[in-house]
C-alpha positions in Angstrom: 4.9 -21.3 -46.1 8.9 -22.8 -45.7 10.0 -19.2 -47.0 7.8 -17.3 -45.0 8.6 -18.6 -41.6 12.0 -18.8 -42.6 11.7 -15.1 -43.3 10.0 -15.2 -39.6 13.4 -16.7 -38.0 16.1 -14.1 -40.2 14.0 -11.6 -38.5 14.0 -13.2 -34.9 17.5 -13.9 -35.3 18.2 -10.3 -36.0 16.4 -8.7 -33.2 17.8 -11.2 -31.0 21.1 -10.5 -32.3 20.1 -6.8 -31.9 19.0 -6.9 -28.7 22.4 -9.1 -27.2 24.4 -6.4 -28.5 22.1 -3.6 -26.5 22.7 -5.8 -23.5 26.3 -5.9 -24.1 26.7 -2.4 -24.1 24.9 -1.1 -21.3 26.9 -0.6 -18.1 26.9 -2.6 -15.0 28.2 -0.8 -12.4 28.9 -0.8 -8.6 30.3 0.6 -5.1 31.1 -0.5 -1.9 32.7 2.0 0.8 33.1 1.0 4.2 34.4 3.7 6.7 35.5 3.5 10.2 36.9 5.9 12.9 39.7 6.1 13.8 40.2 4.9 17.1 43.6 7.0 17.7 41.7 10.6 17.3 43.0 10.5 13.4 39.5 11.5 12.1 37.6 9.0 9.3 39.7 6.6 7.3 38.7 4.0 4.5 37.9 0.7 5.7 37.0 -0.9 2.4 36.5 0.2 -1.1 35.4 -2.0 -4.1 34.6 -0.4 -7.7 33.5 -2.0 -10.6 32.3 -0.9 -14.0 32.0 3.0 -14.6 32.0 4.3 -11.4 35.1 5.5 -9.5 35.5 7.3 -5.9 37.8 9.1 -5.3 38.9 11.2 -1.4 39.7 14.5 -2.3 41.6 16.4 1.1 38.9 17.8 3.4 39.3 20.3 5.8 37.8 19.2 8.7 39.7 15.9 9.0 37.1 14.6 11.0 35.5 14.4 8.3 35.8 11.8 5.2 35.0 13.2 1.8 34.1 10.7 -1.1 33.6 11.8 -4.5 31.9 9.4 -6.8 32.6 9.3 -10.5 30.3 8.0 -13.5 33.2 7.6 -16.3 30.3 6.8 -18.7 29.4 10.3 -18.8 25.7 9.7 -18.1 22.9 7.0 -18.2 20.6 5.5 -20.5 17.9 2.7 -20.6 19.4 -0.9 -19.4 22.0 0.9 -17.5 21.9 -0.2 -13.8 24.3 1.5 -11.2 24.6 0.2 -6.8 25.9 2.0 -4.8 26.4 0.8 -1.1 28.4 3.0 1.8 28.8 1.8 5.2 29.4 3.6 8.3 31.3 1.8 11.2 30.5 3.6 14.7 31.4 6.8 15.6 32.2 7.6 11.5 32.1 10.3 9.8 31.4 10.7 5.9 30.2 13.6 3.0 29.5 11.9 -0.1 28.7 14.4 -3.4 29.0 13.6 -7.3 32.0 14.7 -9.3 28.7 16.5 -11.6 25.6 16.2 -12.1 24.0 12.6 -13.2 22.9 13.0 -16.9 19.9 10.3 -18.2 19.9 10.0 -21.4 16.9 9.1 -24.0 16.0 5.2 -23.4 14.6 2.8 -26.2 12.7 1.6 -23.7 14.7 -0.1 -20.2 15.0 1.7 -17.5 18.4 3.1 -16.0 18.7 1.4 -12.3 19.9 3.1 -9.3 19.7 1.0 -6.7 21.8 3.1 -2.9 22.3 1.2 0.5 23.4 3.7 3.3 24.2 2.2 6.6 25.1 4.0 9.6 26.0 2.9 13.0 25.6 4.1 16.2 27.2 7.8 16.8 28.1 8.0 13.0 27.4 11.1 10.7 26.5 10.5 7.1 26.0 13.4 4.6 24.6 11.9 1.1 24.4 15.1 -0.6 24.9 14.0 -4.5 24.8 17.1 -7.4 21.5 17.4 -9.0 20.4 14.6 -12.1 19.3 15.6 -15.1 16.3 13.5 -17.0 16.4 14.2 -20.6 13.0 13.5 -23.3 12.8 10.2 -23.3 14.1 9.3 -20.4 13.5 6.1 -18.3 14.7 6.4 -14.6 13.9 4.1 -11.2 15.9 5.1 -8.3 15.5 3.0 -5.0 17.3 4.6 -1.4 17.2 2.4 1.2 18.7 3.7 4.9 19.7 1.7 7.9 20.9 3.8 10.8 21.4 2.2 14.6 20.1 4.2 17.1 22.6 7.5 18.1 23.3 7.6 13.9 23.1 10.9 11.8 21.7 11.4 8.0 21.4 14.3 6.3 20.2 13.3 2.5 19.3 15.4 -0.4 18.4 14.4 -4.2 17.3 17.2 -6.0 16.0 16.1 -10.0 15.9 18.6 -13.1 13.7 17.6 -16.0 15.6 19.0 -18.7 18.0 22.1 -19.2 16.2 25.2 -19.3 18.9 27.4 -21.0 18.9 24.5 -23.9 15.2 25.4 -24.0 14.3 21.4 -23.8 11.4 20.5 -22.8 10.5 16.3 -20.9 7.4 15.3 -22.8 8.0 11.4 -22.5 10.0 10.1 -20.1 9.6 8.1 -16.9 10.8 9.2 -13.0 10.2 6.2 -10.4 11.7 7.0 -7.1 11.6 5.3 -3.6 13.0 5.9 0.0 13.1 3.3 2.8 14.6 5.0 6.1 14.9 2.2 8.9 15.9 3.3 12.6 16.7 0.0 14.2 15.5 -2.1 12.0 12.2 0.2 12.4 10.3 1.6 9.8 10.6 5.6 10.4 10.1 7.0 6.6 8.7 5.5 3.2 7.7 7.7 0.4 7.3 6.4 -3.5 7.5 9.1 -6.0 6.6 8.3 -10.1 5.8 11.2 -13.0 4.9 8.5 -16.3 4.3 10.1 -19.5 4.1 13.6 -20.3 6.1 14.9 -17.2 6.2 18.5 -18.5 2.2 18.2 -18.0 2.6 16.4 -14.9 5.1 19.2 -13.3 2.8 21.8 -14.8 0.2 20.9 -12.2 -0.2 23.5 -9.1 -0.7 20.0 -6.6 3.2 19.1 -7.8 5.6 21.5 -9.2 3.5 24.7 -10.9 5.1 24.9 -13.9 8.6 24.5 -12.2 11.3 21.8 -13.7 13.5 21.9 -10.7 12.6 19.2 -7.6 14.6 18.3 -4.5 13.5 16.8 -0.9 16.2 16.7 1.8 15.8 14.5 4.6 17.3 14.9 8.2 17.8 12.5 11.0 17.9 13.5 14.0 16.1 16.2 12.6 13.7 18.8 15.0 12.2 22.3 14.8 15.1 23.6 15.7 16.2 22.1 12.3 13.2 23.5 10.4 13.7 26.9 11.9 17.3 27.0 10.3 15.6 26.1 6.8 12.8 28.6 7.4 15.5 31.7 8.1 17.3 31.3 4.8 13.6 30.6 2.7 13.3 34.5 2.0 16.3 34.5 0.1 15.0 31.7 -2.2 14.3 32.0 -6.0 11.8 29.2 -5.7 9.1 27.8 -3.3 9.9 25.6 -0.2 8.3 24.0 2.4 9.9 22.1 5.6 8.2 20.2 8.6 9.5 18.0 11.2 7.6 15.4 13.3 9.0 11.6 15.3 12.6 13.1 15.1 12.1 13.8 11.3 12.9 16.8 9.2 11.8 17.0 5.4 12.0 20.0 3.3 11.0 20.0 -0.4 12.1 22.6 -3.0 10.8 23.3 -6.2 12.3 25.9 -8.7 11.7 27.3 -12.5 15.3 25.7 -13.5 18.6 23.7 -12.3 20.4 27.1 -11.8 18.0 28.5 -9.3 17.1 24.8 -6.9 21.1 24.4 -6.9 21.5 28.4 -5.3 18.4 27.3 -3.0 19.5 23.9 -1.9 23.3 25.1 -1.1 21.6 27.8 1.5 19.4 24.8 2.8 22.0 22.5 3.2 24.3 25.3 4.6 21.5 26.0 7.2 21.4 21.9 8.3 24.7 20.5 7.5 26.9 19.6 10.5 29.7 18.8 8.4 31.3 21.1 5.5 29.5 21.0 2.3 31.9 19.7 -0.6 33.6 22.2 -2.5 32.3 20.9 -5.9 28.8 22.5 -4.2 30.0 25.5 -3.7 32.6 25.8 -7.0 
């Protein structure tokens, strides 16, 4: 019995062991980007900017200098399980800010954690925010939980799209196991004006394969709009006949939402660009478009 449950604690000791060096690897990262206006007509500038862990951001010239363009950088590479990224961004009034990825967010297989996204937009009164980050890429195995949560004083702006591609088509891979767990909060005023919780569990090639969510399509995105109107969904609507997959778009209490589904990555990127093209007051970043 004495060598038995000291056999018990060499193997606790070893998983805990184990499992501290797991913990010690996984990345712990962060951003915070405050951005004001220039109160001198000179356009968007940098208030604040804090980084920490693997992600960077980096202002890359823009041509509309109205216009502030962030470029955020995972230097990991990717994500996997135990990961946990924050990413806040802060508009002063009157700002104006395009925010896109430096490439698409790969999320590797997990042993079981999830990888954490946790964003915080907040815009002020009269300020313009475009979160329009490149698609993210769920690989088998994959654990994901993404929360957005949106604060924007009255007279504020948000265009926001996430678009989500459950594995790499021309690789012929296929998401079998994996976990997608994603949730928007959109405050106007401190006023609940959009919620929506999202979750595939389990076999999400089965899951997508239904007609009632993607048909057989891999490729997902939703865009969100505010101030958005029909006007807005009649812009989307003249550019869905050129689109390789399906979309639909509808507006209602100064809300526009369109949702895209597509066969692959290659064809929701071509339809999202002429979307976003279609809505965007500000210019699209050129890593869309390269």
């Amino acid at each position: 019995m004495i060598a038995a449950a000291q056999g018990g604690r060499k193997v606790l000791a070893r998983t805990s062991t184990r499992d501290a060096v797991f913990a010690a690897n996984r990345a712990e990262s962060r951003i915070a980007l405050a951005v004001r206006a220039d109160g001198d007509g000179g356009g968007s500038r940098r208030a604040r900017v804090h980084e920490a862990g693997a992600l960077r951001v980096r202002f890359p010239n823009c041509e509309d200098k109205d216009v502030l363009e962030a470029v955020i950088v995972n230097t990991a590479g990717g994500m996997t399980g135990g990961d946990c990224f924050a990413l806040d961004i802060a508009l002063s009034a009157g700002a104006r800010l395009t925010v896109t990825t430096a490439a698409a967010e790969k999320v590797y297989r997990s042993l079981g954690p999830n990888s954490d996204i946790g964003v915080t937009l907040k815009v002020g009164a009269g300020a313009a925010l475009a979160w329009l980050p490149q698609e993210t890429i769920m690989f088998e195995g994959a654990r994901i939980r993404r929360t957005i949560d949106v604060e924007l004083e009255r007279g504020g702006s948000l265009l926001l799209a996430e678009a989500v591609v459950f594995g790499r088509a021309a690789m012929g891979e296929v998401v079998r196991n994996g976990t997608f767990f994603d949730c928007w909060r959109v405050r106007v005023d401190g006023a609940l004006v959009f919620a929506e919780t999202a979750r595939l569990d389990g076999d999400i090639a089965q899951h997508l394969a239904r007609r009632a969510i993607a048909g057989g399509g891999i490729a997902l995105a939703s865009v969100l709009k505010v101030a958005g109107d029909d006007a807005a969904v009649a812009a989307v609507r003249a550019v869905a006949e050129d689109c390789a997959g399906e979309m639909g778009v509808s507006a209602w209490n100064g809300l526009m939402l369109a949702r895209l589904v597509a066969a692959d990555g290659a064809a929701l990127r071509r339809d999202l660009i002429g979307v976003l093209s279609a809505l965007a007051d500000m210019p699209l970043p050129r890593l869309w478009l390269n």
